[in-house]
C-alpha positions as CSV (number, residue, x, y, z in Angstrom):
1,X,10.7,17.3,-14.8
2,X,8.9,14.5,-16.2
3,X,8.7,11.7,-13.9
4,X,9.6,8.2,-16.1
5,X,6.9,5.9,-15.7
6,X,9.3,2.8,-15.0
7,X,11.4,4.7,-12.8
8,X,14.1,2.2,-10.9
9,X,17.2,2.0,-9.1
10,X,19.7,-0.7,-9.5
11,X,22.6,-1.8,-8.1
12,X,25.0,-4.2,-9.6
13,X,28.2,-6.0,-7.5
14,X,29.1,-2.7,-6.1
15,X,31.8,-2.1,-3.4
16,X,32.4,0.6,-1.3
17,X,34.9,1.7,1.5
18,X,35.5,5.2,2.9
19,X,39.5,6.1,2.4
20,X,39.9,6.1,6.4
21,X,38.9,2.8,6.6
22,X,40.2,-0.5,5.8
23,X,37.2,-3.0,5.5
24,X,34.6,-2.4,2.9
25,X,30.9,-1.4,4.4
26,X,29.9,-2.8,0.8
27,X,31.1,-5.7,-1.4
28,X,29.5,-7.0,-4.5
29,X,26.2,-5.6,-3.2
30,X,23.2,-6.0,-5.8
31,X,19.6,-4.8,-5.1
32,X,16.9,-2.9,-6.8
33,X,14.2,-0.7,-6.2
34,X,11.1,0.2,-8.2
35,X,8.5,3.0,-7.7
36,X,6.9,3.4,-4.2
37,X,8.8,3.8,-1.0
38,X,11.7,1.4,0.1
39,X,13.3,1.4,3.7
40,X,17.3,0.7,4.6
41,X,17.5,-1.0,8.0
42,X,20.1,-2.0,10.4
43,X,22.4,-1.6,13.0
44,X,24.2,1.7,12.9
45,X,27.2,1.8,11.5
46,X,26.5,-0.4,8.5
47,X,26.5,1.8,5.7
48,X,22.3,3.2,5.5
49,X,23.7,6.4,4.7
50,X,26.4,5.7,2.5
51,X,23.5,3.3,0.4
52,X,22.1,6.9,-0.3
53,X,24.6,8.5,-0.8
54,X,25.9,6.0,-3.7
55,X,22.2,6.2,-5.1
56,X,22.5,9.8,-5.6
57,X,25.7,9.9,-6.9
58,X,27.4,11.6,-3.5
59,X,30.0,9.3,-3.4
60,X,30.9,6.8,-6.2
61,X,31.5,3.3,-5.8
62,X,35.0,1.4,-6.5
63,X,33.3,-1.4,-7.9
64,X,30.0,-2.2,-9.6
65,X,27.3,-0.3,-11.4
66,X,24.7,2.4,-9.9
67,X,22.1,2.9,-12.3
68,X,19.7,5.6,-10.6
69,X,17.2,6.6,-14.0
70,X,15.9,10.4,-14.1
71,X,16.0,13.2,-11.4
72,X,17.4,12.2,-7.8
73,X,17.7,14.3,-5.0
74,X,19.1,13.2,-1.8
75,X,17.8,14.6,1.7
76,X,20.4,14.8,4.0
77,X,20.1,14.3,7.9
78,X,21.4,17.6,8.6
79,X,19.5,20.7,8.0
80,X,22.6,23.1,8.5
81,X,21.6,25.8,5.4
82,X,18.8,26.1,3.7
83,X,18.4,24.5,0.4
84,X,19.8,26.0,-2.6
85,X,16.3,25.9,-4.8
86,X,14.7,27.8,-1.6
87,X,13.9,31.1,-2.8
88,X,12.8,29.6,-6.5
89,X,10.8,27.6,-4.4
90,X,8.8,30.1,-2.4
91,X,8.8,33.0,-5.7
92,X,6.9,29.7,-7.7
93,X,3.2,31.1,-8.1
94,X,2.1,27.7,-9.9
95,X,-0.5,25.7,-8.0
96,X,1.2,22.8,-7.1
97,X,3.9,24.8,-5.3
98,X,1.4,27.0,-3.1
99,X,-0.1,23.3,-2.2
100,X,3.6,22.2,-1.0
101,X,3.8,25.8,0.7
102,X,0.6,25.4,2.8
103,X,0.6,21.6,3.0
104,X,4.0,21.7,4.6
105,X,3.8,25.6,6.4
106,X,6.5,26.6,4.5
107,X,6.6,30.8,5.1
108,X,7.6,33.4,2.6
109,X,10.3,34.7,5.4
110,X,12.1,30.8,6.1
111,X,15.7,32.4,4.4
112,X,16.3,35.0,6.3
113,X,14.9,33.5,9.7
114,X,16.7,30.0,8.8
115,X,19.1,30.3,11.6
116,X,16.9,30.9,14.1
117,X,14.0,28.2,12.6
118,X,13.2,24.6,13.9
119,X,14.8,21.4,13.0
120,X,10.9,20.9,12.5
121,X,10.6,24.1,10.1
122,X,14.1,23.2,8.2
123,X,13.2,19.4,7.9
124,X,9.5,20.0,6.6
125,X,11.3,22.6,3.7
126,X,14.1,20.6,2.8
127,X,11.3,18.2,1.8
128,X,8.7,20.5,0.4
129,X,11.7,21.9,-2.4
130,X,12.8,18.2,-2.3
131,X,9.3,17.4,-3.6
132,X,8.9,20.5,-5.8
133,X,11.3,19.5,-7.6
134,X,9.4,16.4,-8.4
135,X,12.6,13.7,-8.7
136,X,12.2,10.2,-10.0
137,X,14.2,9.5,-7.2
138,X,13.8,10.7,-3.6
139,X,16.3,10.0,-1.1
140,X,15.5,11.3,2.2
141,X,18.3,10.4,5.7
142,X,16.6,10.4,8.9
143,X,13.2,12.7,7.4
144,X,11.3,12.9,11.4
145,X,14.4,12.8,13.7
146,X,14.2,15.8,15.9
147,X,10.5,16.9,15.0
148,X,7.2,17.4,16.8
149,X,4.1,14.9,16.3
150,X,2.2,17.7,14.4
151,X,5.3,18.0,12.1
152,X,6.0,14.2,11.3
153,X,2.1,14.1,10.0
154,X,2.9,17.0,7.8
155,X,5.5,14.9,6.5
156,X,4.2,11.7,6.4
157,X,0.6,12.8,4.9
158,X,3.0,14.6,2.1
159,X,5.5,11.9,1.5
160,X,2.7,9.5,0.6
161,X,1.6,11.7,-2.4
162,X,5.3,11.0,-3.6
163,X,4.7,8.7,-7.3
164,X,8.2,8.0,-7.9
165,X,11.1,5.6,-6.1
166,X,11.4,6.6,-2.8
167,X,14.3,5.8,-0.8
168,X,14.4,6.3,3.8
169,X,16.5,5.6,6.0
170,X,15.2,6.4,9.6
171,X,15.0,4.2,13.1
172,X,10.9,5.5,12.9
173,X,9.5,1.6,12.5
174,X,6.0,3.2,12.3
175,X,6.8,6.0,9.7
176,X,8.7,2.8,7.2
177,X,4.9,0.6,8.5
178,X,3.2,3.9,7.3
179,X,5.1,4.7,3.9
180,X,7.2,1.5,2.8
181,X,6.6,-0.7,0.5
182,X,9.9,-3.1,1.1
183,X,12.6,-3.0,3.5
184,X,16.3,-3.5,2.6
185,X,18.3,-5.0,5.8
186,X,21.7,-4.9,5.8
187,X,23.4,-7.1,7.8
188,X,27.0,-7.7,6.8
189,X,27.6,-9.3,4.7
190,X,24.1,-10.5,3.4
191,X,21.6,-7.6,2.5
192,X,18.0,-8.8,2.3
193,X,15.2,-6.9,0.4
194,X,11.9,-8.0,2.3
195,X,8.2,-7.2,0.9
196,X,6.5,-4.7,3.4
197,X,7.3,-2.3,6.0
198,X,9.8,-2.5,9.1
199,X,7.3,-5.0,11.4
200,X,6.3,-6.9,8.1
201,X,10.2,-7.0,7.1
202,X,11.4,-8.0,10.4
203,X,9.1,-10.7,11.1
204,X,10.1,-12.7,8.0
205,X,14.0,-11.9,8.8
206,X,13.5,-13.8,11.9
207,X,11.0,-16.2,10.7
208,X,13.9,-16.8,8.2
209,X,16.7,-16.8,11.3
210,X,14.6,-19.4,13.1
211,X,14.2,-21.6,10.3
212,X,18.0,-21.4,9.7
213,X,18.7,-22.0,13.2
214,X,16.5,-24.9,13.2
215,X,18.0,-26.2,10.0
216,X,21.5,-26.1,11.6
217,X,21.0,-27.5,14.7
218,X,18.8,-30.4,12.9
219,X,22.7,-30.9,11.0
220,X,24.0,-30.9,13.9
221,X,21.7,-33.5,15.2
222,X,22.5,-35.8,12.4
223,X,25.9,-35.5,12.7
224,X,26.0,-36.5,16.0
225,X,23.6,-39.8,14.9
226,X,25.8,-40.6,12.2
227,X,28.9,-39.9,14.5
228,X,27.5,-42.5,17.0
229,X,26.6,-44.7,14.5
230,X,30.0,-44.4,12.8
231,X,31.5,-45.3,16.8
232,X,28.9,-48.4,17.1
233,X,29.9,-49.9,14.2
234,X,33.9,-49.5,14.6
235,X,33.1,-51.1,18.1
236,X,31.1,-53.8,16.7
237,X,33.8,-54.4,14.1
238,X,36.9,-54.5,16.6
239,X,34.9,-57.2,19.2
240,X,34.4,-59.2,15.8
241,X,37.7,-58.6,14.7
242,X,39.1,-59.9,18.6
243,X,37.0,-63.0,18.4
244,X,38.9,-64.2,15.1
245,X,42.0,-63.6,17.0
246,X,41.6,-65.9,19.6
């Protein structure tokens, strides 16, 4: 595979709901993503996953447009059976594969010992035929949940070699510091795409929330100025209205 060298990711008004459930986790959602590494954020439960999973065609949308451009391979959370490219993978005598191999302590023998391997071990060769593969578009669930410190540096260290749009979802703030470039933060319905990794991301969402809050309770201020006002000058035109009377 050639990677494209304008790879991107788009998403135009789409809306998505699961068939079990009756609210949408998406509606008229648009973002995009360009080349480098781009974290989803949020509470759990608001559709992280399911962002992925409509990026790598997974599940399709009822609404709206995916546009996704070039090779994209999706990296689920669970490590259950090996991946399908596995044993292409390891038979691969070109250079660049032996690198992944030894980067990543990938061993000829993973197959048949994949029941009895590591989240670790699974995790770090899901990636390393993820990366083999060399998509345009990488989208990795929950890459270091589960793993030992030695094995999230094996990942990390190889993830930032990655040259094409790179898509995580993880609760790891310092792996999305490490590796991300912007952070999308869903939130219900707003989505925000902020410049920088989780910390960066976060500290202009609530630099943002505190400037809103201000704003609104500034309104609120005024209202109640121009409410009193209002009052004052009913009262002032009732006494003057009583005086004519008599």
């Amino acid at each position: 595979c050639v990677m494209t060298t304008r790879s991107i990711v788009a998403l135009r008004d789409v809306s998505f709901k699961y068939d079990i459930s009756a609210d949408s986790l998406f509606s008229g959602l648009s973002v995009s993503f360009s080349r480098g590494f781009s974290g989803i954020v949020g509470a759990n439960g608001v559709g992280k996953s399911s962002l992925l999973q409509l990026i790598a065609g997974v599940v399709q949308p009822e609404d709206g447009v995916v546009q996704a451009e070039g090779k994209v391979i999706y990296c689920d959370q669970r490590t259950d059976d090996p991946p399908a490219e596995l044993s292409a993978f390891l038979q691969d005598t070109d250079g660049e594969a032996c690198a992944l191999r030894g980067r990543l302590s990938v061993e000829d023998d993973f197959p048949e010992r994949w029941s009895s391997l590591s989240h670790g071990e699974r995790k770090r060769t899901q990636i390393a035929v993820a990366l083999w593969l060399q998509p345009d578009v990488l989208a990795i669930d929950e890459p270091t949940n589960h793993i030992d410190s030695a094995a999230r540096k094996l990942l990390i260290d190889n993830l930032q070699r990655y040259p094409g749009v790179g898509l995580i979802v993880s609760h790891d703030r310092d792996l999305l510091d490490q590796l991300c470039q912007y952070c999308l933060w869903l939130e219900p319905p707003d989505s925000i795409l902020y410049k920088g990794g989780y910390s960066q991301a976060r500290e202009q969402r609530e630099l943002e929330r505190e400037t809103s809050i201000n704003a609104r309770d500034q309104a609120k201020r005024e209202r109640h100025r121009l409410n009193k006002e209002m009052l004052r000058r009913r009262d002032k035109a009732d006494s003057a209205d009583s005086r004519k009377s008599k």
